[in-house]
N, C-alpha and C positions, 0 to 999 in steps of 0.2 A: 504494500500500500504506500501511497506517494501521498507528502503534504505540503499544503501550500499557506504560506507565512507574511502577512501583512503585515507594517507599525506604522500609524500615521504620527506624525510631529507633534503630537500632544501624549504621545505612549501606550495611545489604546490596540492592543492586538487582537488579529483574526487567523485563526488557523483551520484548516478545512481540507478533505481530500480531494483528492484527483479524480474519484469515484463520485465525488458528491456534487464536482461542478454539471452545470445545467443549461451552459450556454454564454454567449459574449451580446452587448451589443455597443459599435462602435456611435459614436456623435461627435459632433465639434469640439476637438481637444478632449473626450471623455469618452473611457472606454467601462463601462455596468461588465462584471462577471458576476453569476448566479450561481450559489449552492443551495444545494438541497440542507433546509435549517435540522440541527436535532429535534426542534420542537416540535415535527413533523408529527413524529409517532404519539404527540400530546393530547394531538386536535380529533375534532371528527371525522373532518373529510382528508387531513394529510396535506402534503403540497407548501407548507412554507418554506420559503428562501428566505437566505439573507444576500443582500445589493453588496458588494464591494465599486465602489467607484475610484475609477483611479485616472488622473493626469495625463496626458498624452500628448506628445510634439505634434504642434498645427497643423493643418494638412499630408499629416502620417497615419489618422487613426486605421486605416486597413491595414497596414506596416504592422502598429503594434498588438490587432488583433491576431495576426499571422507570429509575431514573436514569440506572443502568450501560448500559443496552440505549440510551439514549438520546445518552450519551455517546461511544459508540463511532460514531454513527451522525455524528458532528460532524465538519465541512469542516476538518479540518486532520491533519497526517501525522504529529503524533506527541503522546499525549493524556497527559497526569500523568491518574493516577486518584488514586492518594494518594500522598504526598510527607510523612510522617510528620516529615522534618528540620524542613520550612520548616512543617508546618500548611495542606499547598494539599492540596485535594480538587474531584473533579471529577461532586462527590455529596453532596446536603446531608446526609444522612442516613449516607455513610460517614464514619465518623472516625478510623480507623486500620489498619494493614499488623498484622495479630495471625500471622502467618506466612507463612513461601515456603519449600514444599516440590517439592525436584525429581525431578522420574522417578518418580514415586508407584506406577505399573505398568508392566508390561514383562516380557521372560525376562532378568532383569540383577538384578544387587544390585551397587551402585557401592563401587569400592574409592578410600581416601583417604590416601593415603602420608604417616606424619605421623614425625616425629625430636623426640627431647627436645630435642638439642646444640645446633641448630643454627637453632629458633625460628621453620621454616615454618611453624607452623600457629598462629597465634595472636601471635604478632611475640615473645615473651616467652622468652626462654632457659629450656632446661630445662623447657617448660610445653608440652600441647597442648592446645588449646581447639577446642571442637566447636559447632557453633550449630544453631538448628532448622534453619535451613535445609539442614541436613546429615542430617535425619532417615534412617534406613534404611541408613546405608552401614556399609561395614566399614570399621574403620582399622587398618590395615598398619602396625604400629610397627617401624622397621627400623633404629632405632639403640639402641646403650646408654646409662645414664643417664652425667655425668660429676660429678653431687652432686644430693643430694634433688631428685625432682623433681613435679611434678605437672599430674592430667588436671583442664583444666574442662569440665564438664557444662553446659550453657546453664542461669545464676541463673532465669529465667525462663519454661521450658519448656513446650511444647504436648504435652498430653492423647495417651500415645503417641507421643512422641519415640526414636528407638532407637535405641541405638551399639552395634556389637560391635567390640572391642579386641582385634588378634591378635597376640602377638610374634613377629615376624621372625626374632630374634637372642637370643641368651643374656644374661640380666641379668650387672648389677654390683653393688656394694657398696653399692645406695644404695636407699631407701625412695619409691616411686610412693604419692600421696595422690589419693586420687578425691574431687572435690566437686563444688558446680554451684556455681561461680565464685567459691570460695574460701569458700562460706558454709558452716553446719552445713546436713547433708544428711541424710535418712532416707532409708536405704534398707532392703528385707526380699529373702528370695527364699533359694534354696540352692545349692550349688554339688559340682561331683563334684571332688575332691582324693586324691591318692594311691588313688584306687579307694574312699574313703571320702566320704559325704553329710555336706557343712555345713552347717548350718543359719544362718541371715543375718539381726539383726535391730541397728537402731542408728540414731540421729540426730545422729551427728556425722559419720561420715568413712568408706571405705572406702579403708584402706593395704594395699598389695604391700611387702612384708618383704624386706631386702635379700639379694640373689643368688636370689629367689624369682620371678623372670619371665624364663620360660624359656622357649626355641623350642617353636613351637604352644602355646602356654597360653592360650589364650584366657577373653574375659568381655565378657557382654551386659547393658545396663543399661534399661532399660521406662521411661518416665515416668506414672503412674498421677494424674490429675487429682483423683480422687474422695477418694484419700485422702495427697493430697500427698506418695509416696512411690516412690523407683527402684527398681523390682523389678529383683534381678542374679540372676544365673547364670551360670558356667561351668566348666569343666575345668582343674585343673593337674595337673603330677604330682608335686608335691610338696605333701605334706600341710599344710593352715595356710598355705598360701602368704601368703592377704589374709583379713584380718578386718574387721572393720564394725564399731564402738564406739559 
């Protein structure tokens, strides 16, 4: 059995067989290779992959889909295709790890247990951070805050990135700051509050207002490529919960 070994420049890895790949497809500068997900055997009907998206010299992508088929086909058990840390590729014409998305299809939407307090998700107290590789999931926030705290949104997001945030438990006295990775952020979009439509437009910040995140409240955020902006949306029951500045 042969494997194949991604690291994108932030450290996150993908490893996957030669057996499990499912197909290439090339685009402008980006070449999608498809495996068949383990969480296949989870589901009811089977059939998830996970996306590897990866960088590719302009007007080469046939090149590097022809490389990748050729690389896999190589006398040895376990193949770097790109290593984004070190700069090792195993394709003249790829040059970088532009994303890892997992479970891309399936009967599932994955759920992601995150805590302000206590700083699983992201090492950072009081902080949860979310990466693309996390595209698609729900996160299950199922602690209170214990001082200001705040959500990162990946600084550098792919085209359709999508987080829904649900509260588990009753806020505290303290302010949630939404950004992508502490920058100023635009976001547009509307949201349903007290039974009343808000409307959502701002390139700095979206804040949750203290004792304002409440069991079931939830909020869903879009990454829109075309126009550099998080479309949000969702439900509180408290009117004004989160504004957008």
């Amino acid at each position: 059995m042969k494997f194949l070994v991604f690291h994108n420049a932030a450290d996150d890895s993908y490893i996957n067989s030669v057996e499990n790949f499912r197909g290439a497809w090339a685009n402008t500068e980006t070449v999608d290779m498809y495996f068949e997900s383990p969480i296949s055997s989870t589901t009811e009907t089977g059939g998830a992959y996970d996306k590897i998206t990866l960088a590719c010299t302009n007007g080469e992508e046939d090149r590097a889909v022809e490389e990748l088929a050729a690389a896999m086909t190589r006398n040895a058990s376990v193949i770097t295709v790109a290593d984004d840390v070190n700069s090792v590729y195993a394709c003249q014409n790829i040059t970088s790890v532009t994303s890892i998305t997992l479970g891309s299809t399936g009967n599932f939407t994955p759920w992601v247990t995150a805590t302000f307090t206590t700083a699983d998700t992201g090492g950072v107290d009081n902080r949860i951070v979310v990466t693309n590789a996390m595209s698609g999931s729900n996160i299950l926030v199922n602690s209170t805050t214990d001082a200001d705290s705040t959500i990162y949104l990946p600084a550098s997001p792919v085209n359709g990135a999508r987080y829904k945030f649900v509260c588990a438990v009753a806020g505290e006295d303290d302010t949630i700051t939404v950004t992508a990775g502490g920058a100023s952020t635009a976001f547009y979009g509307v949201s349903l509050m007290a039974g009343d439509t808000v409307e959502h437009t701002g390139t700095t910040s979206m804040v949750i207002a203290d004792n304002d995140w409440n069991l079931g409240d939830w909020f869903e955020v879009t990454y829109n490529s075309t126009i550099s902006k998080w479309h949000l949306t969702g439900i509180s029951d408290i009117a004004a919960a989160y504004a957008v500045s």
